[in-house]
Every structure is written in C-alpha cells, then in structure tokens.
N, CA and C atoms as an extended XYZ file, in Angstrom:
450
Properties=species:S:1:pos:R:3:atomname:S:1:resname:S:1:resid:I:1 pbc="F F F"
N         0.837       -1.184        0.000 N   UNK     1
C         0.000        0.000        0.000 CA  UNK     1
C         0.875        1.238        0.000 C   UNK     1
N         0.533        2.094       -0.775 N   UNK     2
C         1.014        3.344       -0.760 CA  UNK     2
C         0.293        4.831       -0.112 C   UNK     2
N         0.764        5.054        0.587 N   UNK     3
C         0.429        6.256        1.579 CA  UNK     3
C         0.705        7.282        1.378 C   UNK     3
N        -0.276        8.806        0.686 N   UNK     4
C         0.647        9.509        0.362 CA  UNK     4
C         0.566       10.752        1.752 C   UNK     4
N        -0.081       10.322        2.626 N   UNK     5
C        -0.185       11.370        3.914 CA  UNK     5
C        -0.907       10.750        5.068 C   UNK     5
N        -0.770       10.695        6.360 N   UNK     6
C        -1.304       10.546        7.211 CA  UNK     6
C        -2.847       10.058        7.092 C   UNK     6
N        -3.617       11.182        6.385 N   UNK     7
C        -5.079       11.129        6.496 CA  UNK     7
C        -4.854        9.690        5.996 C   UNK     7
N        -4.181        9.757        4.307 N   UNK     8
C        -4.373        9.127        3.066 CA  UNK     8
C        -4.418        7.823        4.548 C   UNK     8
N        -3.336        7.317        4.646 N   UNK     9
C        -3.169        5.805        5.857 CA  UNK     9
C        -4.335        5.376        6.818 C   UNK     9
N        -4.991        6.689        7.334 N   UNK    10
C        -6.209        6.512        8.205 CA  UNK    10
C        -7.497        6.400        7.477 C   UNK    10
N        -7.439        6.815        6.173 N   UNK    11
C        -8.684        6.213        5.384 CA  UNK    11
C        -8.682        4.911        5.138 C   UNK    11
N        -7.669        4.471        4.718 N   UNK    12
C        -7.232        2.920        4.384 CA  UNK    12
C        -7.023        2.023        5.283 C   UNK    12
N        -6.837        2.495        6.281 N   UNK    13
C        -6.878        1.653        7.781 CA  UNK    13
C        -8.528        1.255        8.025 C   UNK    13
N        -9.119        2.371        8.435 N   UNK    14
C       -10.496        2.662        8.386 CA  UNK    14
C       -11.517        1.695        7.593 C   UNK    14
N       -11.140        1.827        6.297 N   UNK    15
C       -11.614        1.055        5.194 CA  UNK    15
C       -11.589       -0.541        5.281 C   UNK    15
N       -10.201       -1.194        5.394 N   UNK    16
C        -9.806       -2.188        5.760 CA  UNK    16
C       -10.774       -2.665        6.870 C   UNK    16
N       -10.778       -2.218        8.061 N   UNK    17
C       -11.644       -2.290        9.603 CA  UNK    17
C       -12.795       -2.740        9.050 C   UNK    17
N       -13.449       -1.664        8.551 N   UNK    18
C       -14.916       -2.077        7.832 CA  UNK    18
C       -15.513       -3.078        7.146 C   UNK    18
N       -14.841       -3.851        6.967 N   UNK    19
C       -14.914       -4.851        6.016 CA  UNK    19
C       -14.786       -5.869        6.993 C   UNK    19
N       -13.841       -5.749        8.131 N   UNK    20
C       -13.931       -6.783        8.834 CA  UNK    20
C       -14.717       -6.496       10.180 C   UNK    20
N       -15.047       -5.610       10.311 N   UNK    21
C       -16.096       -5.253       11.048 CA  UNK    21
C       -17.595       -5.721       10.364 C   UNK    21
N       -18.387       -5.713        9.039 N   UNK    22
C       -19.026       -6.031        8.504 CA  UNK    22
C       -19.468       -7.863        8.464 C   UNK    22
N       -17.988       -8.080        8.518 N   UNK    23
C       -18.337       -9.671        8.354 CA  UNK    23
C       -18.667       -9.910        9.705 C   UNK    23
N       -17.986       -9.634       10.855 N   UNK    24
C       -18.328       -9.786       12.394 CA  UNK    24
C       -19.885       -9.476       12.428 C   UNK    24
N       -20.304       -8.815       12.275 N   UNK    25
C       -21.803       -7.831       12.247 CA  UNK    25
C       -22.441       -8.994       11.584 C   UNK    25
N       -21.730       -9.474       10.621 N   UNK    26
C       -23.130      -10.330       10.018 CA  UNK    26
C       -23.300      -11.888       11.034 C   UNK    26
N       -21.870      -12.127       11.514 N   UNK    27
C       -22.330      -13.559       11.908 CA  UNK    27
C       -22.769      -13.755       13.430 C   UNK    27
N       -22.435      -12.215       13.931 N   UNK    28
C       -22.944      -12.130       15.176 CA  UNK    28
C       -24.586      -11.532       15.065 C   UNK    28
N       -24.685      -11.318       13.924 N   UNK    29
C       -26.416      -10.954       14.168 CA  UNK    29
C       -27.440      -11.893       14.749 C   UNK    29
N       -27.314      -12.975       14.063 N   UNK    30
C       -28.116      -13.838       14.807 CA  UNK    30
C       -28.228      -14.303       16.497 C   UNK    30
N       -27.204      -14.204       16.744 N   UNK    31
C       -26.948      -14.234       18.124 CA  UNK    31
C       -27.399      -12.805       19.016 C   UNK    31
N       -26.900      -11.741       18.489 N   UNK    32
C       -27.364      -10.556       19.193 CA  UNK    32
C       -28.775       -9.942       19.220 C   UNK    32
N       -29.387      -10.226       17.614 N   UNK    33
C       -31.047      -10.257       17.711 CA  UNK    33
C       -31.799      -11.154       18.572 C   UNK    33
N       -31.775      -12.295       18.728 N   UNK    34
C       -32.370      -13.252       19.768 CA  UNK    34
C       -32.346      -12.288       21.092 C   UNK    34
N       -33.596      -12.455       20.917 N   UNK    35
C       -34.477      -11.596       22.297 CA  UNK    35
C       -33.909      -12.518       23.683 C   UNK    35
N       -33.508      -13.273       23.737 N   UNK    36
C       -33.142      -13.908       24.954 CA  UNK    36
C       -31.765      -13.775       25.606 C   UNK    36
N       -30.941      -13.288       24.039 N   UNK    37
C       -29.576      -12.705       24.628 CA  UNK    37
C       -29.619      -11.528       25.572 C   UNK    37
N       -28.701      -11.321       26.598 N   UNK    38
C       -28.045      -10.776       27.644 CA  UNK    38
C       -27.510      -10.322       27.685 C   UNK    38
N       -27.015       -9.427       27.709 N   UNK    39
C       -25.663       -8.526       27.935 CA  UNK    39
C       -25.597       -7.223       28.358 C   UNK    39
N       -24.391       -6.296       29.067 N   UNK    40
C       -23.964       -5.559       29.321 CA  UNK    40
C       -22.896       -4.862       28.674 C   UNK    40
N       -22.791       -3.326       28.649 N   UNK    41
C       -20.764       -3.117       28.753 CA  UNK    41
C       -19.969       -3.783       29.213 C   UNK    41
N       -18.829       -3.817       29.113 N   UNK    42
C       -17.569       -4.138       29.605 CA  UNK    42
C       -17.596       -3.137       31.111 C   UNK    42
N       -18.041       -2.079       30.922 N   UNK    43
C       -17.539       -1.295       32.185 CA  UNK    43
C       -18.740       -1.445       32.940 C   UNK    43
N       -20.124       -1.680       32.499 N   UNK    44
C       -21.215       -1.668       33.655 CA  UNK    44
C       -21.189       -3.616       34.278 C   UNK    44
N       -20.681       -4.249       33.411 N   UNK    45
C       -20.132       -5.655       33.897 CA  UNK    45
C       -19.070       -5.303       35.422 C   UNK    45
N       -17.978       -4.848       34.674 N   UNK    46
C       -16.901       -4.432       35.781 CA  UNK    46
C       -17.441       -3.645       37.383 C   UNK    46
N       -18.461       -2.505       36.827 N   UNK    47
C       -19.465       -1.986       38.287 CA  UNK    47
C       -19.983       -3.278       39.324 C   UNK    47
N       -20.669       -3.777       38.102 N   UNK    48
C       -21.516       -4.845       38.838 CA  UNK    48
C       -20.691       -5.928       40.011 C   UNK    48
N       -19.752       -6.489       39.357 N   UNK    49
C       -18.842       -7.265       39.729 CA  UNK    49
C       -18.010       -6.467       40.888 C   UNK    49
N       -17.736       -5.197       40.810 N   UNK    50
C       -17.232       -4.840       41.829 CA  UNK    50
C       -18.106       -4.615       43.434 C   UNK    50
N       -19.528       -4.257       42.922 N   UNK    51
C       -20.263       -5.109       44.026 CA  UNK    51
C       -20.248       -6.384       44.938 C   UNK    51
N       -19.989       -7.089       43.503 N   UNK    52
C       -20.674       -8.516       44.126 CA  UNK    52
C       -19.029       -8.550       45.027 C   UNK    52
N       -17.862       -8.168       44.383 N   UNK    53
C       -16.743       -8.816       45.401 CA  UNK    53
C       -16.861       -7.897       47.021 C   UNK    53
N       -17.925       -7.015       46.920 N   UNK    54
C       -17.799       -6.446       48.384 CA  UNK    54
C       -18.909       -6.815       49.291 C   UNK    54
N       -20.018       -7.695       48.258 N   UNK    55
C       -21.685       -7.066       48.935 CA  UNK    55
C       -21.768       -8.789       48.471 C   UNK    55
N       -21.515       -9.464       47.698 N   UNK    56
C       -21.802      -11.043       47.991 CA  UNK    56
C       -23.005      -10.655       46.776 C   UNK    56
N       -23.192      -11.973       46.743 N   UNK    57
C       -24.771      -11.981       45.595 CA  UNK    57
C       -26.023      -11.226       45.455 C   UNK    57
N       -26.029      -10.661       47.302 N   UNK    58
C       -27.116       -9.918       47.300 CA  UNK    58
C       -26.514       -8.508       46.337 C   UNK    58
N       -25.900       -8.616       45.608 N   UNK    59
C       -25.575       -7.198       44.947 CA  UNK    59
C       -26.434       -7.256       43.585 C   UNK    59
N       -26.518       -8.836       43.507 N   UNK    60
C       -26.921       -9.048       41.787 CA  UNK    60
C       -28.686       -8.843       42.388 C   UNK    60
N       -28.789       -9.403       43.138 N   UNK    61
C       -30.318       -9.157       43.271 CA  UNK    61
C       -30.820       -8.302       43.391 C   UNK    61
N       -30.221       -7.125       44.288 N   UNK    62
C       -30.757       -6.053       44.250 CA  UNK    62
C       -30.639       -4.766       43.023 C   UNK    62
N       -29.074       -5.063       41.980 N   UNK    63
C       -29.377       -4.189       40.616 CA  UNK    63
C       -30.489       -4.850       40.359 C   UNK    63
N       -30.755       -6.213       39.542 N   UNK    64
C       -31.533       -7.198       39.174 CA  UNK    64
C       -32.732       -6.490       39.699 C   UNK    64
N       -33.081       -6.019       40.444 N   UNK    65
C       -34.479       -5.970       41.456 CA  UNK    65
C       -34.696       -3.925       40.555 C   UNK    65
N       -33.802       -3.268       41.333 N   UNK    66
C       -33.622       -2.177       40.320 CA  UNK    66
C       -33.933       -1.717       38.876 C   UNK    66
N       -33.567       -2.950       38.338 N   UNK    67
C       -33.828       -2.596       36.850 CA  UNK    67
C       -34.689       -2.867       36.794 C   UNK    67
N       -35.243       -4.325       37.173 N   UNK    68
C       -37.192       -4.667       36.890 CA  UNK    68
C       -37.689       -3.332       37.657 C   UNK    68
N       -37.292       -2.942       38.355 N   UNK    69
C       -38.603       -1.862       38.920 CA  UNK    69
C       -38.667       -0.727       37.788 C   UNK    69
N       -37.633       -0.123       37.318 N   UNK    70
C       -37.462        0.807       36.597 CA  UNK    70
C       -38.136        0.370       35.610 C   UNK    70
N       -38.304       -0.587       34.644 N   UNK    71
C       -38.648       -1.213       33.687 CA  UNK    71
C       -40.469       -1.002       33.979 C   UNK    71
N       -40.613       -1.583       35.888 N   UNK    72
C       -42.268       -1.664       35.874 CA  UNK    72
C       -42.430       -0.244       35.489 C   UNK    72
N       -41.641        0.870       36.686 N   UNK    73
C       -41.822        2.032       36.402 CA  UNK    73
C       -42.298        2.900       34.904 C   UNK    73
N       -41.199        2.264       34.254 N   UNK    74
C       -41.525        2.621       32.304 CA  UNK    74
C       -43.154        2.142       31.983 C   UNK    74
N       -43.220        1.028       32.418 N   UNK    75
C       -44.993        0.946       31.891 CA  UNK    75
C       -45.914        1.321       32.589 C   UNK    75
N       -45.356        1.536       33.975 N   UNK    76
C       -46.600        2.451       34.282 CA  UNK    76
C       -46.819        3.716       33.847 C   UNK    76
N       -45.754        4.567       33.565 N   UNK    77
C       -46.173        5.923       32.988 CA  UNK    77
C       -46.715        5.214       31.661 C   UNK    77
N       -46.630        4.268       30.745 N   UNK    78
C       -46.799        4.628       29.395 CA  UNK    78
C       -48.569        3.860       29.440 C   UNK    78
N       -48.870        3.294       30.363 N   UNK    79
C       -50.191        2.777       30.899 CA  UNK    79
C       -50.515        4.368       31.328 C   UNK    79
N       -50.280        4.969       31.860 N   UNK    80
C       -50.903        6.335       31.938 CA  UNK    80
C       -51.028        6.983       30.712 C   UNK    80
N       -50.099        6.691       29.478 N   UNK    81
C       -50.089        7.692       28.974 CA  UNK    81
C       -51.328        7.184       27.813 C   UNK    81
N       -51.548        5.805       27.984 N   UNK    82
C       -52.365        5.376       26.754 CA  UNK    82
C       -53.860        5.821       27.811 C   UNK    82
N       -53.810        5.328       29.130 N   UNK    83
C       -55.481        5.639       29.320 CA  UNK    83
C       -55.809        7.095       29.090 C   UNK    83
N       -54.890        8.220       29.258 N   UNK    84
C       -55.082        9.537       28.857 CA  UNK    84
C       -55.365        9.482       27.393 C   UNK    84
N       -55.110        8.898       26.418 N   UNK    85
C       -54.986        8.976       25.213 CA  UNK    85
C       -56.082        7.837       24.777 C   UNK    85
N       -57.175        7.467       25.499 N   UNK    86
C       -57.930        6.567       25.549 CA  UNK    86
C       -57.527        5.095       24.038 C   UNK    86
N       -56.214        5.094       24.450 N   UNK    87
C       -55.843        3.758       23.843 CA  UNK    87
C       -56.185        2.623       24.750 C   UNK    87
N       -57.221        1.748       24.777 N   UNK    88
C       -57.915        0.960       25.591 CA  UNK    88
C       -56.426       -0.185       25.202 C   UNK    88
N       -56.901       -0.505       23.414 N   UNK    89
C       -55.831       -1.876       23.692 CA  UNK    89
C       -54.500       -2.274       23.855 C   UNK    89
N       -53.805       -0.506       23.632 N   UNK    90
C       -52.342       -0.476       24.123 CA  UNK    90
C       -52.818       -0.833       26.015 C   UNK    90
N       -53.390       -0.224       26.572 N   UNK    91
C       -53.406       -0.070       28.247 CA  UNK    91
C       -53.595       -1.556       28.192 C   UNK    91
N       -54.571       -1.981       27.625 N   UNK    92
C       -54.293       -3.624       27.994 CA  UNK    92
C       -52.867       -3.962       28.133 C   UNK    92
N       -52.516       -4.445       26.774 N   UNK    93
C       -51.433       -4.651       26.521 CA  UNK    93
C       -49.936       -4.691       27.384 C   UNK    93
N       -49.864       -3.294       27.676 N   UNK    94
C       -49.428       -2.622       28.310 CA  UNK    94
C       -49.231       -3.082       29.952 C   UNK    94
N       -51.052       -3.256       30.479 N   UNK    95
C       -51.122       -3.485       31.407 CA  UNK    95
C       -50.409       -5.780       31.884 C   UNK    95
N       -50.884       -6.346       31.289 N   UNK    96
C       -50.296       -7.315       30.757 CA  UNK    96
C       -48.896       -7.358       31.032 C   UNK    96
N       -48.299       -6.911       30.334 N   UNK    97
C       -46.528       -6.755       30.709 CA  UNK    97
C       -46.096       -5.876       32.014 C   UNK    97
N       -47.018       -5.280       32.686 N   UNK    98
C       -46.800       -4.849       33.743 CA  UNK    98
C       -46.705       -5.701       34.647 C   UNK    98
N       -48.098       -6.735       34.582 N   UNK    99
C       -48.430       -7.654       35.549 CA  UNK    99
C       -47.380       -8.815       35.304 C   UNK    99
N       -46.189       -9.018       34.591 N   UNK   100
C       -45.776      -10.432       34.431 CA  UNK   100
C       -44.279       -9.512       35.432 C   UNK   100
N       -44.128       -8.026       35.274 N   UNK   101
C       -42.941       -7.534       35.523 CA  UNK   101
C       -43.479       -7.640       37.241 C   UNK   101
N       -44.570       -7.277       37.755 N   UNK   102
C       -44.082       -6.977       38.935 CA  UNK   102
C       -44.231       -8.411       39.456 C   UNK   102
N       -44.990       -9.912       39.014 N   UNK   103
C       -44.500      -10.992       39.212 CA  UNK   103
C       -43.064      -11.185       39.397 C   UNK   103
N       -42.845      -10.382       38.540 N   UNK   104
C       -40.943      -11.167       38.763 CA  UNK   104
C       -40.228       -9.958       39.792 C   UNK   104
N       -40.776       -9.362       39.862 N   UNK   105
C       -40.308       -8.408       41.018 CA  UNK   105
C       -40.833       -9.328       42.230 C   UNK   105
N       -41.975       -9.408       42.318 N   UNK   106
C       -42.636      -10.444       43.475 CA  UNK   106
C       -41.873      -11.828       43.620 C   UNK   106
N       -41.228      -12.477       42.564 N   UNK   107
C       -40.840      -13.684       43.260 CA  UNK   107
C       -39.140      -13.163       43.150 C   UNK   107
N       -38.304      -12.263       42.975 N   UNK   108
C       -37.091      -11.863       43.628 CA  UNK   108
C       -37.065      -11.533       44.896 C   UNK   108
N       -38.367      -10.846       45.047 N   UNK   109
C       -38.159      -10.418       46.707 CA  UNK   109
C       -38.221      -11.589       47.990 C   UNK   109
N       -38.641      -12.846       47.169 N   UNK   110
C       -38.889      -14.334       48.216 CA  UNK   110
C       -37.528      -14.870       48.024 C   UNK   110
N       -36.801      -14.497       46.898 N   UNK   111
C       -34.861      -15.223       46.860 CA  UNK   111
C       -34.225      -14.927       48.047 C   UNK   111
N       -33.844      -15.647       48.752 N   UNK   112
C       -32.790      -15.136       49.710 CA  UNK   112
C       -31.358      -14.980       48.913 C   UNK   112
N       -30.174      -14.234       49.175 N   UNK   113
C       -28.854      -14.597       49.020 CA  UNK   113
C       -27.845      -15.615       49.635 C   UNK   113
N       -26.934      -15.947       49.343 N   UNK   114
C       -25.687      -16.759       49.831 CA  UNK   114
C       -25.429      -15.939       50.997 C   UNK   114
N       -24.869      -14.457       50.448 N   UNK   115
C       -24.284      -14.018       51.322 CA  UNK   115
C       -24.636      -12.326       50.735 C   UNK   115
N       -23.948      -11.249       51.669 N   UNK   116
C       -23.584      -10.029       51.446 CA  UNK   116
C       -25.223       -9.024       52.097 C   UNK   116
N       -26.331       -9.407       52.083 N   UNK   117
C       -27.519       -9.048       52.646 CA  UNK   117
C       -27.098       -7.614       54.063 C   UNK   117
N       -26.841       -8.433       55.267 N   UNK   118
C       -26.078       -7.092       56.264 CA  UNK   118
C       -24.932       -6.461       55.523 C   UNK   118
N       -23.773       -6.401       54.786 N   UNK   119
C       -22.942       -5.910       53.454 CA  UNK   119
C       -24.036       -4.461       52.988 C   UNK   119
N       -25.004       -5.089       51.746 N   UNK   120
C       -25.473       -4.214       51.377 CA  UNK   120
C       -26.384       -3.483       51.723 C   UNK   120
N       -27.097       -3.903       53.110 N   UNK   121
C       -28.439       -2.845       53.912 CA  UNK   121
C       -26.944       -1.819       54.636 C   UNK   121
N       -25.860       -2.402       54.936 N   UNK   122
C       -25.152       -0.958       55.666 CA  UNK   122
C       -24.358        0.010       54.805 C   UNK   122
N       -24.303       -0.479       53.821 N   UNK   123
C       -23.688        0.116       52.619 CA  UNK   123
C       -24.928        1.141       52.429 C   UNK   123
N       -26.250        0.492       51.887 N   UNK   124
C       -27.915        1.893       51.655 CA  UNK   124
C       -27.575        2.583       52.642 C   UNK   124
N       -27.523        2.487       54.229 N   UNK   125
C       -27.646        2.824       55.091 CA  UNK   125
C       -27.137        4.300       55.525 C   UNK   125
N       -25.604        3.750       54.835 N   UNK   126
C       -24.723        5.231       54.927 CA  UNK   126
C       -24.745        6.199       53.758 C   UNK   126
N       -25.191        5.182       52.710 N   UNK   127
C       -25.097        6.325       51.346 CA  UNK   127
C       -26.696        7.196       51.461 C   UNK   127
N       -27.804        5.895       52.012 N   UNK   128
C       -28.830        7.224       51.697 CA  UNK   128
C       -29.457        8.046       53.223 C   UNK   128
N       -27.928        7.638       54.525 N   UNK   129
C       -28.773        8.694       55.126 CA  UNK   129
C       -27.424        9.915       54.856 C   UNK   129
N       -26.336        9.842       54.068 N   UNK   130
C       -25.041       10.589       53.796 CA  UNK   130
C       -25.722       11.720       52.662 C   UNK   130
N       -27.188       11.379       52.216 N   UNK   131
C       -27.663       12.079       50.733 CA  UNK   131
C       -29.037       12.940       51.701 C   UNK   131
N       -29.614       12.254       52.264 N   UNK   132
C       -30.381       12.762       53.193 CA  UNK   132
C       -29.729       13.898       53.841 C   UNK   132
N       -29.040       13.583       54.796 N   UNK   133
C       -28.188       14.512       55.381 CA  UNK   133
C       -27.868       16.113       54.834 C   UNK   133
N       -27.232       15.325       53.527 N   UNK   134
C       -26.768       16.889       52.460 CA  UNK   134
C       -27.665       17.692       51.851 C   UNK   134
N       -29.209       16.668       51.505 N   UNK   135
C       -30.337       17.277       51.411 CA  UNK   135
C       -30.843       18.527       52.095 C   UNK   135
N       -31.158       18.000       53.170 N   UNK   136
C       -31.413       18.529       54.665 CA  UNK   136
C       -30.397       20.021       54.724 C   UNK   136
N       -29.053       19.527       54.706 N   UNK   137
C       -28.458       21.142       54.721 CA  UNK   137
C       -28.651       21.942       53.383 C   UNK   137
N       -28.316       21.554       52.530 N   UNK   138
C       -28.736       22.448       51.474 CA  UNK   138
C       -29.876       22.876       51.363 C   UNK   138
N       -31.002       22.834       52.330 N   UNK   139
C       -32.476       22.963       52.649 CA  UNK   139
C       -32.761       24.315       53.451 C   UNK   139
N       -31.268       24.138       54.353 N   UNK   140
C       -31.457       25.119       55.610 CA  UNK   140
C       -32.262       24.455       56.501 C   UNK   140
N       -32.787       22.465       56.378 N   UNK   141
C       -33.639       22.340       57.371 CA  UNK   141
C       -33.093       21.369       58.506 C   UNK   141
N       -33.206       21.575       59.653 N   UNK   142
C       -32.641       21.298       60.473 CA  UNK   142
C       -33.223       19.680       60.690 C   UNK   142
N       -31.878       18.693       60.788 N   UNK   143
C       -32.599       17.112       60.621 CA  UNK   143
C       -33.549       17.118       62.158 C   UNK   143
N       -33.373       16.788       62.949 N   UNK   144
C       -34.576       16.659       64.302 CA  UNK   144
C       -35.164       17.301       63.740 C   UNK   144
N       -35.596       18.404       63.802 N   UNK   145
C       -37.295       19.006       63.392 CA  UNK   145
C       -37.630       18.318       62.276 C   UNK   145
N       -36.724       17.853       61.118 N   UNK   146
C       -37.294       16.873       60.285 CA  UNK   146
C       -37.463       15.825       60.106 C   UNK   146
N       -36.925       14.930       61.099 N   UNK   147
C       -36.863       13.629       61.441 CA  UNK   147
C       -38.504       13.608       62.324 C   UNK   147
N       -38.546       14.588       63.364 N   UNK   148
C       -40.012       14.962       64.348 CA  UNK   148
C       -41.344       14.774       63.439 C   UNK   148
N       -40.923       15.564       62.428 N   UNK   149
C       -42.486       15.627       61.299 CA  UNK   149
C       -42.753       14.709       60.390 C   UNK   149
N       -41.481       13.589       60.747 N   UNK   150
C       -42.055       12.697       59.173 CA  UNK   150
C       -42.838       11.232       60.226 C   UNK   150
C-alpha cells in the first residue's frame, strides 16, 4: 500500500476495519437479535462485579431488582399515557406486561442470598442517610425538626 499522507493511511486503515467489522456484524447478528440474549458493557459488567466482590450476591439481586422496577416504572407511565390517550388496547397490553414484571419483582423479593444481605443494607444505610443529610443542609432544614415531622 502506498500512503501519500497521514489522512491518506487513516482512510485505508479505516476502510480495511470495515470490512472486517461487517463480516463480524453479520455472523454475530443472529446471536445478538435473539431476544433472549443478555448482555452488558464491559464497564457496567466491571461496576456490577465490583459489588458482588464487596456485597456477595445480594448485589446481583438487588441491581436485578432495580432494573425490573425501573422497567415496571416505564410501563406504568406509558399505561398512563395510553389511558389519557384513551388507547384501551395499548393499556391492555401494556397493562399485561406490567403484571408479568411486577411478578418477577414479586418472586425476587422471596430469593434469599448466599451471602452479602447485612454488606449491602449498611452500605444503603450510609449512602442514603449521607444524601439525606446533604439534602437537609442544602435545605437550611434542620434534621430533628425533620426527622419529628415525618
């Protein structure tokens, strides 16, 4: 190959890639379309995992538990948004996949863990009364009088 400048080399590099990037793309399609495949980043893998080596399994259950809620969360606004929009058979629909999500929210919460459970309730413990806390001052409101009223 002949290069007559920098760019000229990074087009042709580029070019080259593509082609073998293309063939990858095709034979991994089948595998990555299947609705049953799984996956994460590399770096939200690495988060996760850095849980579990401090907090034990209960780390996977509780993202695991997290994301289904967020997920129920997503259909319940969009179940709001169809009965406002008197879409009866989206709200079905809709409602349907709600009810199978908070099933599986319902039978995570009966899993016990191996281990890490006291781990990760003292870990919540300090982060959300450490957010509370900063709340509270950036409020100007004094925690006892707000701890008194709730």
């Amino acid at each position: 190959m002949d290069f007559s400048s920098v760019g000229d080399f990074l087009r042709q590099a580029s070019s080259s890639k593509e082609k073998d990037r293309q063939i990858i793309d095709e034979q991994l399609a089948p595998f990555l379309e299947d609705s049953s495949t799984v996956g994460v980043t590399p770096d939200l893998h690495a988060t996760i995992e850095s849980f579990f080596e401090k907090h034990g399994d209960e780390a996977y259950k509780q993202i695991g538990m997290f994301a289904i809620g967020q997920w129920a969360k997503m259909h319940q606004e969009q179940l709001q948004q169809h009965v406002a929009n008197e879409g009866m058979v989206e709200a079905l629909l809709t409602t349907n996949d709600l009810s199978k999500i908070t099933l599986c929210l319902q039978t995570l919460e009966t899993i016990g863990s191996f281990c890490g459970d006291a781990s990760w309730r003292s870990m919540l413990k300090t982060t959300v009364g450490q957010a509370v806390l900063e709340t509270l001052e950036e409020r100007g409101i004094d925690p006892t009088e707000w701890m008194q009223e709730q």
